[in-house]
C-alpha positions in Angstrom: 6.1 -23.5 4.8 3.6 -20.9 3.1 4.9 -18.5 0.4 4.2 -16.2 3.0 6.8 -17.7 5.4 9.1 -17.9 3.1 8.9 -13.9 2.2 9.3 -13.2 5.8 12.4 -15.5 5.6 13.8 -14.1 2.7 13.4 -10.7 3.7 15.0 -11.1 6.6 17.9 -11.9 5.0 17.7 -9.7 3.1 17.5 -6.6 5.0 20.6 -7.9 7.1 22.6 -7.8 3.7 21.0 -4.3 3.1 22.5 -3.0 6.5 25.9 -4.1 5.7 26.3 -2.4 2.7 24.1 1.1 3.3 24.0 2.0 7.4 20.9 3.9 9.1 22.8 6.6 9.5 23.8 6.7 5.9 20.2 6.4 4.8 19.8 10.1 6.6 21.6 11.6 3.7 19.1 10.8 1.0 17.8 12.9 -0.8 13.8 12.6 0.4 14.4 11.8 4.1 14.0 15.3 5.3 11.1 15.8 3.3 7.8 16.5 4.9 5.4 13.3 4.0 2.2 13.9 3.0 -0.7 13.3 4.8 -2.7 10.4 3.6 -6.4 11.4 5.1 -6.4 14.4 3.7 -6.0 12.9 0.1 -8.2 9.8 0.6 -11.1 12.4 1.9 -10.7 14.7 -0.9 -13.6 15.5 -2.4 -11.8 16.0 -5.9 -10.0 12.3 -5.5 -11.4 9.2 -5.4 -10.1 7.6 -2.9 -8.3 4.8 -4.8 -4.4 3.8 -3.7 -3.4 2.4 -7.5 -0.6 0.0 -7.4 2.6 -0.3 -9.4 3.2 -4.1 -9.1 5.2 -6.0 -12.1 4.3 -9.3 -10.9 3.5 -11.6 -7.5 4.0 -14.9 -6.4 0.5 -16.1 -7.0 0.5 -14.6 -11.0 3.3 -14.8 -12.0 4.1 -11.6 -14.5 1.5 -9.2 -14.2 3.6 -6.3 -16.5 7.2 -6.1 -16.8 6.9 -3.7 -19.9 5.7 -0.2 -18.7 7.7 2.7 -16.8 7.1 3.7 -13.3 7.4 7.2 -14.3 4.5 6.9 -16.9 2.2 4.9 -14.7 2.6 6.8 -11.5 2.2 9.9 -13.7 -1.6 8.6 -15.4 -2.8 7.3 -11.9 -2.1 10.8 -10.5 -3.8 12.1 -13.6 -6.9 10.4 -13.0 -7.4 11.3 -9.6 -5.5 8.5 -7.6 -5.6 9.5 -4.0 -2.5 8.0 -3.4 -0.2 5.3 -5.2 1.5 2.6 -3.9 5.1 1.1 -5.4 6.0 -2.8 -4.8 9.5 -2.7 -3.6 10.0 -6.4 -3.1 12.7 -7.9 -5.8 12.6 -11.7 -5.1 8.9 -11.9 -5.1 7.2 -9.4 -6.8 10.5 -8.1 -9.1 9.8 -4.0 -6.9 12.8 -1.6 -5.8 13.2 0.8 -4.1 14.6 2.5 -7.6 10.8 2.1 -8.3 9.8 4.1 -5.3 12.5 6.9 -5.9 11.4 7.5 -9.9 7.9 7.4 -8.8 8.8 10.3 -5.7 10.3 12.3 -8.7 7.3 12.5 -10.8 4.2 12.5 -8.4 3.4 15.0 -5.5 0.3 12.6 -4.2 0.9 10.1 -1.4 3.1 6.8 -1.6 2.9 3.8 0.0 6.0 1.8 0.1 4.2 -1.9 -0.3 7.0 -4.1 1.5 7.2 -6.9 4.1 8.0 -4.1 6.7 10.3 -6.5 9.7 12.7 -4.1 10.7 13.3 -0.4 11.4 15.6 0.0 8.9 12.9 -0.7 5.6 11.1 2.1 7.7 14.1 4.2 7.7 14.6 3.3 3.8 11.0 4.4 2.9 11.5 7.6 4.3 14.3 7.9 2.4 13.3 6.9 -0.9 10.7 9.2 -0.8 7.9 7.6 0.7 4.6 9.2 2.7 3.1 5.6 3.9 4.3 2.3 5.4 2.4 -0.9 5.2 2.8 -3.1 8.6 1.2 -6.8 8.2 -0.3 -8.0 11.4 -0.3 -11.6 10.0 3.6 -11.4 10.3 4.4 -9.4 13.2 3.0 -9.4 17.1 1.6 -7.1 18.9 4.2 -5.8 20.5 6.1 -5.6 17.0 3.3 -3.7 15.4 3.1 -0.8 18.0 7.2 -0.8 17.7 7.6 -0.2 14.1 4.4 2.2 14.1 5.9 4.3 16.9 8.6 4.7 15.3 7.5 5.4 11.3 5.3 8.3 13.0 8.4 9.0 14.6 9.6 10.3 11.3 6.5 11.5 9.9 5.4 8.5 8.0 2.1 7.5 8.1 1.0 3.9 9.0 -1.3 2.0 6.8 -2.1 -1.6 9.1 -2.8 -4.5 7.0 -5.4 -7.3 8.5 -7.1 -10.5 7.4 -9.4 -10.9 10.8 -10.7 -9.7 13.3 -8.1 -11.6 15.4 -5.7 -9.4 13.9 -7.3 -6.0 14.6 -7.3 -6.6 18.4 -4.9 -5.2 20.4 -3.4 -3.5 17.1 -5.5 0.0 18.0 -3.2 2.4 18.9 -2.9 5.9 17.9 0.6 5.3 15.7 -1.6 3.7 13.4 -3.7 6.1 10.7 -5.2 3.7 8.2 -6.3 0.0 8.8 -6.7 -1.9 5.3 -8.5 -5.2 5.4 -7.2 -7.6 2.8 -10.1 -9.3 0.3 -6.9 -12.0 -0.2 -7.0 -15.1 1.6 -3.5 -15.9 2.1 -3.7 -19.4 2.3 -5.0 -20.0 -0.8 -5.0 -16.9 -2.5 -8.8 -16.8 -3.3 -10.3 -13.3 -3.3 -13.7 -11.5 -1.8 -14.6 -7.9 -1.1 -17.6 -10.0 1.3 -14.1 -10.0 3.5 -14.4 -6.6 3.8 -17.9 -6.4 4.1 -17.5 -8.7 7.4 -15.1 -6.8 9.0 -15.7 -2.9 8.4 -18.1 -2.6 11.6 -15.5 -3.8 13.8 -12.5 -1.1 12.7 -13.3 2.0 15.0 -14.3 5.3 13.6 -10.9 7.1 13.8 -9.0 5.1 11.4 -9.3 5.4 7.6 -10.6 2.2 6.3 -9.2 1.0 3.3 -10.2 -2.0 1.4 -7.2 -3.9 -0.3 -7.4 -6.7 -3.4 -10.3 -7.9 -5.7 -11.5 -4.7 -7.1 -12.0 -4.7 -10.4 -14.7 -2.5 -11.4 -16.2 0.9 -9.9 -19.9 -0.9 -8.8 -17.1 -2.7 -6.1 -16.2 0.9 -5.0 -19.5 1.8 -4.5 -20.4 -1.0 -2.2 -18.0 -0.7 -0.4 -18.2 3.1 0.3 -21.9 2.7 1.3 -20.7 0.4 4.5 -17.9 2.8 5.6 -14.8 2.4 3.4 -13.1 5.2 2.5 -9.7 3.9 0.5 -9.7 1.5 -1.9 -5.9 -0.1 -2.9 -6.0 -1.2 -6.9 -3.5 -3.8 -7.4 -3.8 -6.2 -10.3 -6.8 -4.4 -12.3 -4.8 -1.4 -13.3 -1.3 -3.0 -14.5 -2.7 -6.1 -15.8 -3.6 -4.0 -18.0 -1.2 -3.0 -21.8 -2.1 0.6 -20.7 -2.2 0.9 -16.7 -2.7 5.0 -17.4 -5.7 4.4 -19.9 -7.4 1.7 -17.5 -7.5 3.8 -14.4 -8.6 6.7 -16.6 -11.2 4.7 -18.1 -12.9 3.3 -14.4 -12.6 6.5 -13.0 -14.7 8.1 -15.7 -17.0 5.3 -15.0 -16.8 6.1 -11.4 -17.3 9.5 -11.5 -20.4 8.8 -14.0 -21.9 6.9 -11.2 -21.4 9.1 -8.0 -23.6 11.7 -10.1 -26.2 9.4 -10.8 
């Protein structure tokens, strides 16, 4: 069994505990789900953003602890500061130590997009993003069909969320082009042995059709990646390790974006 499998079976489990103890119905009643989302093209095409989606992720399966000492609040805060198109929360507990508490203090003190970066299996983490306060889901076509894609999609647009669709090959991108889905983010990550490459998404951004966002996802540490990768056709770029491996997350993004925007004027 892959670490992978073994999230998918966990979370399973877990979101049948979640249901017992909070119903869908209940989830209504918080105090973001009537909120109008935000729409994530506009902000990864801003001119005065940069198109980066910087992560708030404490740790992961493959490193361990990444940073278990900084706020939510305080990070979300300096990546919206520095031009962060959108920003996107780990709300896995058992693998990555994320809540949802995570995503709700990070809702309070942005108004930029946020991705709720889960293993999405079920309606109901849908229904709990929306909730908590979030603007994007994350769907992984190396753990759902088809069929399931195109299920949870419709109905995450059916509450306004937009639908970021995570792939590893090209495999995965067919038959996953339907019009629920607005971004499709191609993961440098190799998930069997956790090796990373932006040549992944170098291979694959000719095949992802013109009216999705592209997003690249993992491996980019350093603003000369960006550019690359914006000169073949990406247009979002999701931060994960780089920023919060960091003591100060808010002074590293700062830092590469000023390097960033020193190079797009060059």
């Amino acid at each position: 069994m892959t670490i992978l499998d073994k999230i998918i079976e966990r979370k399973r489990i877990e979101v049948a505990q979640a249901k017992r103890k909070v119903s869908e119905e209940e989830l209504k009643h918080g105090i973001f789900y009537d909120r109008p989302c935000h729409n994530l093209r506009d902000f990864i095409l801003d001119k005065e953003r940069t198109g980066i989606i910087a992560e708030f992720k404490r740790a992961s399966p493959s490193k361990g602890i990444i940073n278990n000492a900084v706020s939510v609040t305080e990070v979300v805060t300096g990546y919206a500061e520095a031009g962060a198109s959108a920003i996107s929360v780990l709300t896995d507990h058992d693998f990555f130590q994320g809540s949802l508490t995570d995503l709700l203090e990070a809702r309070k003190a942005v108004n930029i997009p946020l991705l709720r970066k889960d293993f999405i299996v079920d309606e109901y983490q849908i229904a709990e993003a929306k909730a908590y306060g979030a603007d994007i889901i994350l769907l992984i076509a190396a753990v759902l069909s088809n069929e399931e894609v195109a299920r949870l999609a419709k109905y995450a647009k059916s509450l306004g969320l937009n639908v970021l669709l995570e792939i590893h090959n090209e495999q995965e991108l067919i038959g996953n082009t339907i019009a629920e889905i607005d971004a499709i983010g191609v993961n440098n990550r190799n998930l069997k042995d956790f090796s990373v490459s932006i040549q992944h998404s170098l291979d694959l951004v000719d095949l992802i059709p013109r009216q999705y966002i592209k997003v690249s996802e993992s491996g980019i540490s350093n603003p000369e990646s960006i550019k690359a990768l914006k000169t073949t056709g990406f247009q979002g770029f999701l931060i994960g390790e780089n920023f919060m491996k960091s003591a100060n997350p808010t002074s590293s993004i700062k830092d590469f974006v000023a390097v960033l925007n020193k190079e797009n004027q060059s």
